[in-house]
DRENDO-1510 file (C-alpha; in Angstrom, 1 decimal, always signed):
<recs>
REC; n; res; u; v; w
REC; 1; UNK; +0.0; +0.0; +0.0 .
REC; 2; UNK; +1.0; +4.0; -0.7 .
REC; 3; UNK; +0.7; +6.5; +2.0 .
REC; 4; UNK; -2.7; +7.4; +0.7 .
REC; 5; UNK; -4.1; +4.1; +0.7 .
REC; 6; UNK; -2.7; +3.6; +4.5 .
REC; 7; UNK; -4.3; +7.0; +5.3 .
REC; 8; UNK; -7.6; +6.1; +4.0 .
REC; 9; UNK; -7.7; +3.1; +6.0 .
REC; 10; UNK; -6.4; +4.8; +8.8 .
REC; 11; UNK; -9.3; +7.0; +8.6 .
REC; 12; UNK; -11.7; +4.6; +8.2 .
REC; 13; UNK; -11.1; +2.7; +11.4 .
REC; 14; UNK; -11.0; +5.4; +13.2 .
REC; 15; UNK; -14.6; +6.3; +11.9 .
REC; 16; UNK; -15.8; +3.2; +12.8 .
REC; 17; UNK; -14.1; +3.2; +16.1 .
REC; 18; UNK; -16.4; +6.7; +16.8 .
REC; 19; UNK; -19.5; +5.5; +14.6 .
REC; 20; UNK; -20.0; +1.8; +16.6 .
REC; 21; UNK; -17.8; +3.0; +19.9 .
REC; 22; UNK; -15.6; -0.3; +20.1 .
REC; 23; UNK; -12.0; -1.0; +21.3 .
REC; 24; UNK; -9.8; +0.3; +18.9 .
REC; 25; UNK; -8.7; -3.7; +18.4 .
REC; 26; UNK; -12.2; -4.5; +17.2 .
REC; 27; UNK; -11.6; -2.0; +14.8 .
REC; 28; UNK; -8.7; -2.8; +13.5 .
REC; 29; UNK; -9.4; -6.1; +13.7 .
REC; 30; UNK; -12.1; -5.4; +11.5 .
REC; 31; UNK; -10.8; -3.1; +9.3 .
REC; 32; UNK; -7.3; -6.2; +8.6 .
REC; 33; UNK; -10.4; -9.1; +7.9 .
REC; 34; UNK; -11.9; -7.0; +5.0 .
REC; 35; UNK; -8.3; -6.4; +4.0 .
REC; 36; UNK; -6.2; -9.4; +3.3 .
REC; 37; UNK; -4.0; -7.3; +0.7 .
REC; 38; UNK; -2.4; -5.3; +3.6 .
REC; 39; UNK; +0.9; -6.5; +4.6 .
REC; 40; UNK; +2.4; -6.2; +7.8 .
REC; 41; UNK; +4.3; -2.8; +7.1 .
REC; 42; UNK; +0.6; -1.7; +5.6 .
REC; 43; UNK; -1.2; -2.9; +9.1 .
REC; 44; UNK; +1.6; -1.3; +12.0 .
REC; 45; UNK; +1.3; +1.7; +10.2 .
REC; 46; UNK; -2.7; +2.0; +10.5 .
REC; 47; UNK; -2.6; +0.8; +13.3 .
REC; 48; UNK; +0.1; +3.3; +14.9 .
REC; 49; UNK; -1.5; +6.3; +13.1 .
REC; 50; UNK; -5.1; +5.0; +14.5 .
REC; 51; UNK; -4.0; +4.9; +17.9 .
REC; 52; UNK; -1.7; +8.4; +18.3 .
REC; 53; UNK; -4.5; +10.0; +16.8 .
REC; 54; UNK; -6.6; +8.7; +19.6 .
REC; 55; UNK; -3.7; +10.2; +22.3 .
REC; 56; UNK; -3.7; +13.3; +20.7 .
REC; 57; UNK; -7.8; +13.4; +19.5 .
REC; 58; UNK; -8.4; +16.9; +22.0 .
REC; 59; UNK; -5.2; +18.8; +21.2 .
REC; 60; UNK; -5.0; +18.0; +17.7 .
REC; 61; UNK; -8.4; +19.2; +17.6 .
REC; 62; UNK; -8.4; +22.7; +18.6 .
REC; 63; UNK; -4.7; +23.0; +16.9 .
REC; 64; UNK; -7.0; +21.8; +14.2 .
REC; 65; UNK; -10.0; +23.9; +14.9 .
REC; 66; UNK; -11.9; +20.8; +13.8 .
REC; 67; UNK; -12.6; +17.4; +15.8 .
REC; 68; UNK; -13.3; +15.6; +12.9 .
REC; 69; UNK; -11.5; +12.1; +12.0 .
REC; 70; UNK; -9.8; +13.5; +9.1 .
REC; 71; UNK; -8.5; +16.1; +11.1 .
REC; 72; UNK; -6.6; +14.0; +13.8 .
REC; 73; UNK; -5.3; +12.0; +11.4 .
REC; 74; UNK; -3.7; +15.2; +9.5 .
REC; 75; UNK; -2.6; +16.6; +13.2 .
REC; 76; UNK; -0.6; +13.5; +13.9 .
REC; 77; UNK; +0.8; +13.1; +10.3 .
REC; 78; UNK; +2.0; +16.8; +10.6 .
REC; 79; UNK; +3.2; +17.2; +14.6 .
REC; 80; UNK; +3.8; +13.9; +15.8 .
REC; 81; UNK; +5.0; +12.2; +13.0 .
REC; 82; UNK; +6.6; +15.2; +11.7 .
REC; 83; UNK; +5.9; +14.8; +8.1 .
REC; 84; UNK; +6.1; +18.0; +5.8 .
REC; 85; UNK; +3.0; +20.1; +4.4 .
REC; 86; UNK; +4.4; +18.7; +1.1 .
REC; 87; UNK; +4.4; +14.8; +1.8 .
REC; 88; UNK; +1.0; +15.1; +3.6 .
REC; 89; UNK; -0.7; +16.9; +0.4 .
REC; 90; UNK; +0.9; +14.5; -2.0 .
REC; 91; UNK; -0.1; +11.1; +0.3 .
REC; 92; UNK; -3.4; +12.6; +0.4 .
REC; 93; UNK; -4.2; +13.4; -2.9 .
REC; 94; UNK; -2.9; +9.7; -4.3 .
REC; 95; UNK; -5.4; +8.5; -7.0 .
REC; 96; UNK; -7.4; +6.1; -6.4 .
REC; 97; UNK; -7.2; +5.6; -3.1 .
REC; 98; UNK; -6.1; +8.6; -1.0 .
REC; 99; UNK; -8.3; +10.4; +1.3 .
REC; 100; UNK; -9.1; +13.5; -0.9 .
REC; 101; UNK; -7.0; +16.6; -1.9 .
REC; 102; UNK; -6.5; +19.2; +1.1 .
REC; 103; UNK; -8.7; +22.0; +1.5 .
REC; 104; UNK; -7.7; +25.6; +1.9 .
REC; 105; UNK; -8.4; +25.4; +5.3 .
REC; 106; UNK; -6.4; +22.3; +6.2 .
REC; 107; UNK; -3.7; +23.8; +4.4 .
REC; 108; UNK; -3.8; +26.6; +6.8 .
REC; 109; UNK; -4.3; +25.0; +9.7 .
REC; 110; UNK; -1.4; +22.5; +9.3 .
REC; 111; UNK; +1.2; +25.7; +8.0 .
REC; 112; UNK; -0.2; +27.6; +10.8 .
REC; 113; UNK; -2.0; +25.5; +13.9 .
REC; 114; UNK; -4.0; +27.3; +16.3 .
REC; 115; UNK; -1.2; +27.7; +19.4 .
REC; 116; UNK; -2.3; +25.7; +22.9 .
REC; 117; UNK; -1.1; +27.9; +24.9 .
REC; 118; UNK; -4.6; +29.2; +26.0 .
REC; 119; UNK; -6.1; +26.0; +25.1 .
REC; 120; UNK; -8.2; +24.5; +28.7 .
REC; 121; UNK; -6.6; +21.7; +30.4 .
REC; 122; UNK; -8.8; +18.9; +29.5 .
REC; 123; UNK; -7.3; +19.9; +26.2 .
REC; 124; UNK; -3.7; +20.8; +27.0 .
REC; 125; UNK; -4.1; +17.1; +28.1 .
REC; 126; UNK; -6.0; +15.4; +25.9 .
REC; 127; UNK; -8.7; +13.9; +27.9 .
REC; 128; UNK; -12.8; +14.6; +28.7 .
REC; 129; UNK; -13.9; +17.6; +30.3 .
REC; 130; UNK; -15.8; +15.3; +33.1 .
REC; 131; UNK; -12.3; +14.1; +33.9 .
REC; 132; UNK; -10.9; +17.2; +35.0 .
REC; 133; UNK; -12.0; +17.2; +38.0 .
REC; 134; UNK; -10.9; +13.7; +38.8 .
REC; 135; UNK; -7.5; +14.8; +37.4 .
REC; 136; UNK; -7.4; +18.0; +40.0 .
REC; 137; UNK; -8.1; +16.3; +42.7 .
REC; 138; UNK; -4.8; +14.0; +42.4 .
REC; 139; UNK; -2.7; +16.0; +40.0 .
REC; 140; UNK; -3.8; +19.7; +41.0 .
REC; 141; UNK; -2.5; +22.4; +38.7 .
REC; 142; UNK; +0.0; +19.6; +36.7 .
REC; 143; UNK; -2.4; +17.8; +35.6 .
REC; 144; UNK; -2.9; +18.8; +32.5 .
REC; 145; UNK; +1.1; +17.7; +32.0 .
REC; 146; UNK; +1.0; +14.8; +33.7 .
REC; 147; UNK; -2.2; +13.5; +31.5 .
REC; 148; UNK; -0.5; +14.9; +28.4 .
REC; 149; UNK; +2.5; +12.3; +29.7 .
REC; 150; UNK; -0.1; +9.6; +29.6 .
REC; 151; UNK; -1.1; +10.4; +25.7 .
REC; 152; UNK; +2.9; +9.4; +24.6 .
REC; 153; UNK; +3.6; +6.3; +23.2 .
REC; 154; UNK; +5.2; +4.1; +25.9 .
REC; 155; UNK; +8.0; +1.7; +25.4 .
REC; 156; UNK; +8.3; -1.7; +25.9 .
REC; 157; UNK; +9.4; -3.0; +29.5 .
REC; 158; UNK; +10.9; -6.0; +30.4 .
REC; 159; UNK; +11.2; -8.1; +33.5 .
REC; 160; UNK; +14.3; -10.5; +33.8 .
REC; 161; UNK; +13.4; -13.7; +35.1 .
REC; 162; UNK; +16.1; -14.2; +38.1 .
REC; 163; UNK; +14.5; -17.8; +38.1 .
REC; 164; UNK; +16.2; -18.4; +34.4 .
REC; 165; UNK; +19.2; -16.2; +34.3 .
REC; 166; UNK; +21.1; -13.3; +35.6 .
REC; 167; UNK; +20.5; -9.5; +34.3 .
REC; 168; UNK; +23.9; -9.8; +32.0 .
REC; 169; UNK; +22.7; -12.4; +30.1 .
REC; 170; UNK; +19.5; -11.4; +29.5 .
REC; 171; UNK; +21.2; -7.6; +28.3 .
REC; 172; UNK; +23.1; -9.8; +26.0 .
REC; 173; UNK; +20.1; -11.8; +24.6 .
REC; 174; UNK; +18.5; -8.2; +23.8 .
REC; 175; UNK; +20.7; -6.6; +22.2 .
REC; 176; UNK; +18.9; -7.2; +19.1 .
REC; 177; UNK; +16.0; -5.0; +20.2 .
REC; 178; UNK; +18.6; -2.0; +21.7 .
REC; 179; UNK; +17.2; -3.1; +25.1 .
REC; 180; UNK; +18.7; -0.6; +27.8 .
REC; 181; UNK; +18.9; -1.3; +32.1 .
REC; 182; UNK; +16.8; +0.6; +34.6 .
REC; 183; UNK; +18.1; +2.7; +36.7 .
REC; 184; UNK; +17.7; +1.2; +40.3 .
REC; 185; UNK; +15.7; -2.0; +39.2 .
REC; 186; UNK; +18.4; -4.3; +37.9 .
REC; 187; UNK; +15.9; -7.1; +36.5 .
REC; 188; UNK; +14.2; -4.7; +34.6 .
REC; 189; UNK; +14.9; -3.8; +30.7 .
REC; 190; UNK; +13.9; -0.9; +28.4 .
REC; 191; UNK; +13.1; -0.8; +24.7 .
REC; 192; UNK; +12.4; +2.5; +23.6 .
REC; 193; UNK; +9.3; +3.3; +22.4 .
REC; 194; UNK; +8.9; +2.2; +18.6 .
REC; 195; UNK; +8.3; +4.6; +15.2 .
REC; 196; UNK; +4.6; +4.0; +15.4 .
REC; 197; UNK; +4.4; +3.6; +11.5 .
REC; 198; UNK; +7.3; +1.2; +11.5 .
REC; 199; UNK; +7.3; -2.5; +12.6 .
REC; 200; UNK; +9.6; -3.6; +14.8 .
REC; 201; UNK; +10.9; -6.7; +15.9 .
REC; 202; UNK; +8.3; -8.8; +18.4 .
REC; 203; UNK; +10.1; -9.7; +22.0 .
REC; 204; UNK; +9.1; -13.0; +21.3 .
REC; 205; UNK; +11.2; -13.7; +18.3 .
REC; 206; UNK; +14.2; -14.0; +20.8 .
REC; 207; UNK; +14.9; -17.5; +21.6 .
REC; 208; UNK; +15.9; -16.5; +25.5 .
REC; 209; UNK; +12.6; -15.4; +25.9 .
REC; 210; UNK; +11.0; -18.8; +24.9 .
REC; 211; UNK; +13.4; -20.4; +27.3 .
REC; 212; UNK; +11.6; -18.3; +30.2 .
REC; 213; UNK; +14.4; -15.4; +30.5 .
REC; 214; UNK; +12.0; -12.5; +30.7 .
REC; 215; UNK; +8.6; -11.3; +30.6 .
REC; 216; UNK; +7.0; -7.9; +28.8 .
REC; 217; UNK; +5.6; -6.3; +31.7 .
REC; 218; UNK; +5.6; -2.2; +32.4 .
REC; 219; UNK; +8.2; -0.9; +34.7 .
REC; 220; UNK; +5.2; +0.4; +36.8 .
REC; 221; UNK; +3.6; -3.0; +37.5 .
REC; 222; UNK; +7.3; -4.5; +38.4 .
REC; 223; UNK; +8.0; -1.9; +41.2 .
REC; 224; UNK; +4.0; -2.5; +42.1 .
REC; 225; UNK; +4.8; -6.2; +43.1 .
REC; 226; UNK; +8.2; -5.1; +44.8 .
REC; 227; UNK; +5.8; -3.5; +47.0 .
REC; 228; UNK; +5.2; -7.3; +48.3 .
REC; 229; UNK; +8.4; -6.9; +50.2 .
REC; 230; UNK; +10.7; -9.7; +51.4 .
REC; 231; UNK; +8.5; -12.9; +50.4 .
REC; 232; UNK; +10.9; -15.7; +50.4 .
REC; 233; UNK; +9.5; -18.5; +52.3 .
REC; 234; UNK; +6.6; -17.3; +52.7 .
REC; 235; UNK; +2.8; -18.3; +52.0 .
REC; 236; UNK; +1.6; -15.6; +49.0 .
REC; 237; UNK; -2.3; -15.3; +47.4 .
REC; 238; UNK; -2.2; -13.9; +44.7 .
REC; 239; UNK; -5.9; -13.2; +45.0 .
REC; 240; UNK; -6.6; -11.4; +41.4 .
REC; 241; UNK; -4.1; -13.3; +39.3 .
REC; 242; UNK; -5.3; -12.6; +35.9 .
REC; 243; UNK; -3.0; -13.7; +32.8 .
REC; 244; UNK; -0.1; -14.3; +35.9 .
REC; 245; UNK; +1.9; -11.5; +35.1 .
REC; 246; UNK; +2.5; -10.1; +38.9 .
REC; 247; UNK; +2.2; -13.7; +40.1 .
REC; 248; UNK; +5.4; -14.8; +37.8 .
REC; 249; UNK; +6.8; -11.3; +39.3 .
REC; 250; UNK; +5.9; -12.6; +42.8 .
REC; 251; UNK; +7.3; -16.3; +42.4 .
REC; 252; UNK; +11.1; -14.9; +41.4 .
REC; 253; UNK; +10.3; -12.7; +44.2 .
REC; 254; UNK; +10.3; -16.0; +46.1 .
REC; 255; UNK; +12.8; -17.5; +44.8 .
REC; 256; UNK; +10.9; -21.2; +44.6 .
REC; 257; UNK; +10.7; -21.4; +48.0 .
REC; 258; UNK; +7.5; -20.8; +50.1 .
REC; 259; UNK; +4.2; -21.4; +48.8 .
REC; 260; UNK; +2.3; -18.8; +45.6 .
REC; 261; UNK; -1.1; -19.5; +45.6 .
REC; 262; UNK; -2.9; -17.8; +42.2 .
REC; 263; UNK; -6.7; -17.3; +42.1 .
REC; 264; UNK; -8.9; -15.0; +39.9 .
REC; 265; UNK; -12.9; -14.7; +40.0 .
REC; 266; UNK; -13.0; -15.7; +36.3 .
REC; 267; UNK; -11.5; -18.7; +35.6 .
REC; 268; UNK; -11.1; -18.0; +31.6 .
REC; 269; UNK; -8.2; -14.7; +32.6 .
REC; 270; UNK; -6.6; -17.7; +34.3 .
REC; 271; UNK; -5.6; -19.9; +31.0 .
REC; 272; UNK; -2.4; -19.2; +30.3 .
REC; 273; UNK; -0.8; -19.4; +34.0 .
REC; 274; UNK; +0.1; -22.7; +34.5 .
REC; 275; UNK; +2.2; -22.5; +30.7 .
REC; 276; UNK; +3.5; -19.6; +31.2 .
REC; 277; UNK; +4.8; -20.8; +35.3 .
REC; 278; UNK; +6.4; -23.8; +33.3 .
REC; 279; UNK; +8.2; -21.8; +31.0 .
REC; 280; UNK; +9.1; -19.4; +33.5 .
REC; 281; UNK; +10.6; -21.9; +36.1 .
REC; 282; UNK; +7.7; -21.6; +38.6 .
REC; 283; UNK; +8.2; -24.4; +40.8 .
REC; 284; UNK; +6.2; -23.5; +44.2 .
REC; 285; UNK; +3.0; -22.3; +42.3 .
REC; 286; UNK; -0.3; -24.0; +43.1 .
REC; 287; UNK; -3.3; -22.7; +41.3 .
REC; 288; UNK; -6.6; -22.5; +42.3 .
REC; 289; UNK; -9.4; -22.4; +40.2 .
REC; 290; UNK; -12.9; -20.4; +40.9 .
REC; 291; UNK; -14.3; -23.3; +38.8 .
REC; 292; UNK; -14.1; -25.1; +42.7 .
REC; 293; UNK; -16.3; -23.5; +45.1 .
REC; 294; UNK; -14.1; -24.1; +47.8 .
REC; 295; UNK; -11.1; -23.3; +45.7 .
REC; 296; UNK; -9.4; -21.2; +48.8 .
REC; 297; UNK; -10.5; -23.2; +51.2 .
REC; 298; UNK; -8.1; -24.0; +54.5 .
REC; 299; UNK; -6.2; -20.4; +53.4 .
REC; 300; UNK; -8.2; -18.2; +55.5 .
REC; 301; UNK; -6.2; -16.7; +58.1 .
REC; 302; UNK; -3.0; -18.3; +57.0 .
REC; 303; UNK; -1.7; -16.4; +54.4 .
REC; 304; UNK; +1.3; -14.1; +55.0 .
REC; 305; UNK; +1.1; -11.9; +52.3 .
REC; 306; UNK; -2.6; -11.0; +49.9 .
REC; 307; UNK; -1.6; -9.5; +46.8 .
REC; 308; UNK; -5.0; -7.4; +45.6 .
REC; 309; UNK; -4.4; -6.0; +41.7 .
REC; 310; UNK; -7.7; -5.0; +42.0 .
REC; 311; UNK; -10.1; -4.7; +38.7 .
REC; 312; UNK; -9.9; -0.8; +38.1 .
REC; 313; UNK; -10.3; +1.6; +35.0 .
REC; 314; UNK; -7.2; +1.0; +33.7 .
REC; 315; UNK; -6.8; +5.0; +33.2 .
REC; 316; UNK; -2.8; +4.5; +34.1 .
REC; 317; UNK; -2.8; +2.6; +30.5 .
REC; 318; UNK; -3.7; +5.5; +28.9 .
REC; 319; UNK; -0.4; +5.1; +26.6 .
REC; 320; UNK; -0.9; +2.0; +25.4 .
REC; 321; UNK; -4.8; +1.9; +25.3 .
REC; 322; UNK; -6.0; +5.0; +24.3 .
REC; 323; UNK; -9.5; +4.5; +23.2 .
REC; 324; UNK; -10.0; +3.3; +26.6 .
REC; 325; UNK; -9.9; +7.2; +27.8 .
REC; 326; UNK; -12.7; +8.1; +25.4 .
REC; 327; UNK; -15.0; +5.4; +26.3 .
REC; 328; UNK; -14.8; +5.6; +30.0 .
REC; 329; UNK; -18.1; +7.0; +31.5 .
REC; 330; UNK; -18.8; +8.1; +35.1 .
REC; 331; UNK; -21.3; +4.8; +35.4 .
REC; 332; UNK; -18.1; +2.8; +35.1 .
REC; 333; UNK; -15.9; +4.4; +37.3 .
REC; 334; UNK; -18.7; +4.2; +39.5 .
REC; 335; UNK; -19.2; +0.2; +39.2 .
REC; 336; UNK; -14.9; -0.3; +39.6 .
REC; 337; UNK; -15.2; +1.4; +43.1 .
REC; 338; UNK; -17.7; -1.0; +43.9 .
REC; 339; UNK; -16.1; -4.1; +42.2 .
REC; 340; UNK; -12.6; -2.9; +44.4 .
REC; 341; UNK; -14.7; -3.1; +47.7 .
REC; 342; UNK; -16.5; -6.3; +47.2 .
REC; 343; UNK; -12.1; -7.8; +46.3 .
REC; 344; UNK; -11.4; -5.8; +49.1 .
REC; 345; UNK; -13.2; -7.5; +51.5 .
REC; 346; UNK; -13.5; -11.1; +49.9 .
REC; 347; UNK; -9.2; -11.2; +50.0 .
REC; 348; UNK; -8.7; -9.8; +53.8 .
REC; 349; UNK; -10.0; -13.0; +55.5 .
REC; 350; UNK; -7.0; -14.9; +54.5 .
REC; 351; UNK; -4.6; -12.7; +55.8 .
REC; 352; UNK; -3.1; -13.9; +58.9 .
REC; 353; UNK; -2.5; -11.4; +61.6 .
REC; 354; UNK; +1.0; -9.3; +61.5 .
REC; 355; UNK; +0.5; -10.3; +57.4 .
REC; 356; UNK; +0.0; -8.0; +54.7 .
REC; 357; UNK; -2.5; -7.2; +52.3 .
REC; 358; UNK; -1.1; -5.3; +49.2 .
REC; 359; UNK; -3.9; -3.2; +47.5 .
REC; 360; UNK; -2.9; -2.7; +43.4 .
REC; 361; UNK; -4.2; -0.6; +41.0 .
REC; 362; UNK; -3.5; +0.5; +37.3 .
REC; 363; UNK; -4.9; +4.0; +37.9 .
REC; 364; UNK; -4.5; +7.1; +39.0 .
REC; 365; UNK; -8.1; +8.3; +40.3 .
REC; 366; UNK; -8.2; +8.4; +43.6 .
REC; 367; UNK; -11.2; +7.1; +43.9 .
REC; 368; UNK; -10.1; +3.5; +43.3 .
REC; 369; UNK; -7.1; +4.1; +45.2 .
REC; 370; UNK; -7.0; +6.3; +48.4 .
REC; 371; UNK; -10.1; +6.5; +49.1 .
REC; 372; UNK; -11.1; +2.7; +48.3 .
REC; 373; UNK; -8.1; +2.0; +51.2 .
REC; 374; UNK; -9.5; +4.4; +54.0 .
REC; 375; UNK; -13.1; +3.2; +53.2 .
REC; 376; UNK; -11.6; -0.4; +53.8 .
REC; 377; UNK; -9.9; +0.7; +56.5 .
REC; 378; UNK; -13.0; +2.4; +58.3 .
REC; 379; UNK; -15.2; -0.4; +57.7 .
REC; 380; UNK; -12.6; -4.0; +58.2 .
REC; 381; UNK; -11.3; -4.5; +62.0 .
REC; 382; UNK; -7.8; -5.6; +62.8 .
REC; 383; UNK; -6.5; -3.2; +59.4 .
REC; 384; UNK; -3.9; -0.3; +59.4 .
REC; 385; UNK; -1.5; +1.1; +56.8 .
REC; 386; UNK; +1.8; +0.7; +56.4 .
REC; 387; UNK; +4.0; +3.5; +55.3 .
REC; 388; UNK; +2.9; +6.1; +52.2 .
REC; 389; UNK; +1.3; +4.7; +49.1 .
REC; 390; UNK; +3.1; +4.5; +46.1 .
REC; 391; UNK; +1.7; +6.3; +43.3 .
REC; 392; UNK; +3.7; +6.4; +39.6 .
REC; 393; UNK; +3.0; +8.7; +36.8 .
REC; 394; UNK; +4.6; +8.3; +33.4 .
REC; 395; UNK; +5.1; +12.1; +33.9 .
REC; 396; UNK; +6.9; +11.4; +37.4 .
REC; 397; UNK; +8.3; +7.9; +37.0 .
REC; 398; UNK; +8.1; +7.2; +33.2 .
REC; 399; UNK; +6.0; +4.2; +34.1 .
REC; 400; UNK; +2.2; +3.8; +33.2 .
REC; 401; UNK; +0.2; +4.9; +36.4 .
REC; 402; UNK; -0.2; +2.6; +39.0 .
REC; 403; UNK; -1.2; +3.0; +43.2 .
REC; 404; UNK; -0.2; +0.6; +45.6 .
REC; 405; UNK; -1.1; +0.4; +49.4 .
REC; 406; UNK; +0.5; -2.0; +52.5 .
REC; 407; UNK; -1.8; -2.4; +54.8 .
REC; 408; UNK; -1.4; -5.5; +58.2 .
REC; 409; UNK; -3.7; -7.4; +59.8 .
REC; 410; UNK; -3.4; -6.0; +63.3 .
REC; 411; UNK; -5.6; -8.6; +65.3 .
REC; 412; UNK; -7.1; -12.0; +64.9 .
REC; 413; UNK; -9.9; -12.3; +62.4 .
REC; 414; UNK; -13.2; -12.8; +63.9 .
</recs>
């Protein structure tokens, strides 16, 4: 495909992503079934210009002084993909199967954008005006900086697998993909984020990582199961275990030693655990499916560490999800506060007392996250907080947002 073609199609997902409001991979998805012609060069550029159009929908916008599809696509082509005025009116005005010739008024617009320095900061941004005051209330005045950090593209994080190998010769295995170390978190690796219209080489295409050397997993979500603390030897429940990723982060943790006990509320997030534990080395992992009904029986009270990843909105994945911003309603928000209370109080029963119960979340409303932990706190006996919560910000940490609390059992459960 020419730059036209990919433009047009670029444009037309993102049309039907607004028309039928669905996750930009149903989309996309749909868009690559009706379009077996496209290659893989043709498809990683769609789908990169799809998706930083989403991040930047608000701000290209009023830079735009249009909200239209077309527009954002133009925005990004111009100031985040830095293509000239030129390339921009010759990709677009490619017969047959360009997008149209530019108006006068794109041509304006794109030579001369509206500035944003007087733009508001749901714009400045780039997320919903209902947000905002979501976003003052943990942010203050920077958070209009601190959300336009979460409308980047994010790299690709690694964790190294201490179960498999050492940190040196994982480094070496990656130097195909210019992985670089982390400061202060030696098992974690760093591939910078990609040219969005270019497709890169996949992680797994390096034989170490089929032999179980490392795991893609953000920075962020690493330093959220440090949080765990010294665990070796000890009994861990992983109480929303998901695909596994923080439970094969909590097993090297471990070391093999102790007992890791995995359980989710839906069985069918749980699938790919137990071969991903083998390939990972995971020898002290037992997991329990909700598919029993007494699948945690005999843990209650004996358990010296709870690991919570609580469902939440997901609004620290911002970067790598952002449709997700766009389709997120007050309703929901609403029904994840909920949902965190009712995980809240199902996981602190197995607690033992003087353990901990480590509250997790991928978001950055404190909604889900402080004030989900005091409300636990006020209403659950025998429960006090350790220490501050740890809250990360790609704008602060260069990680995708993520809150995590400590709290101990202070008393025998009734």
């Amino acid at each position: 495909m020419r730059d036209g073609g990919r433009i047009s199609a670029a444009l037309e997902v993102l049309t039907d992503l607004e028309t039928r409001r669905v996750p930009a991979k149903v989309a996309l998805k749909s868009w690559s079934d009706r379009s077996r012609f496209a290659g893989a060069k043709d498809r990683a550029f769609v789908s990169g210009l799809v998706l930083d159009a989403l991040r930047k929908r608000r701000s290209t916008g009023w830079r735009m002084d249009d909200d239209s599809p077309r527009a954002a696509i133009l925005g990004v082509l111009a100031w985040g993909w830095r293509w000239p005025l030129e390339r921009i009116a010759d990709a677009t005005a490619e017969e047959p199967h360009g997008p149209g010739t530019l108006t006068e008024v794109e041509t304006a617009a794109l030579a001369s954008p509206r500035p944003l320095d007087d733009a508001p900061d749901p714009v400045r941004g780039d997320y919903p005006d209902w947000l905002d005051a979501h976003l003052d209330r943990v942010f203050g005045d920077a958070r209009a900086e601190e959300a336009a950090a979460l409308a980047e593209r994010a790299p690709v994080d690694l964790r190294i697998n201490s179960l498999k190998t050492e940190p040196e010769r994982a480094f070496k295995a990656l130097q195909p993909l210019g992985a670089e170390p982390v400061a202060d978190v030696p098992t974690a690796a760093r591939i910078p984020a990609p040219d969005p219209a270019v497709r890169t080489g996949a992680v797994e295409t390096i034989p170490a990582f089929h032999k179980g050397w490392f795991e893609v997993q953000d920075l962020g979500s690493q330093m959220a199961a440090l949080t765990a603390g010294d665990i070796k030897g000890k009994q861990v429940l992983d109480f929303c275990a998901g695909g596994g990723g923080k439970t094969l982060a909590l097993a090297a943790l471990m070391a093999n030693t102790g007992q890791l006990y995995a359980y989710d509320s839906d069985a069918r997030r749980m699938a790919d655990i137990i071969p991903r534990a083998q390939r990972a080395g995971v020898r002290n992992l037992q997991v329990r499916s909700p598919v029993d009904p007494d699948a945690l029986k005999g843990l209650e009270g004996k358990m010296d560490v709870v690991f919570v990843d609580a469902p939440c909105t997901g609004s620290g994945t911002w970067r790598r999800h952002p449709d997700t911003k766009w389709r997120l309603t007050p309703d929901q928000l609403e029904r994840r506060t909920v949902e965190q209370d009712a995980v809240l109080d199902q996981a602190a029963p197995f607690v033992k007392p003087g353990g901990r119960l480590i509250y997790v979340t991928c978001s950055f409303f404190a909604e889900e996250n402080e004030d989900r932990v005091a409300a636990f706190v006020e209403r659950a006996e025998g429960f006090a907080q350790i220490g501050e919560a740890m809250r990360l910000s790609p704008l602060s940490a260069g990680t995708d947002g993520f809150f995590a609390q400590a709290l101990t059992r202070t008393t025998d459960p009734q």
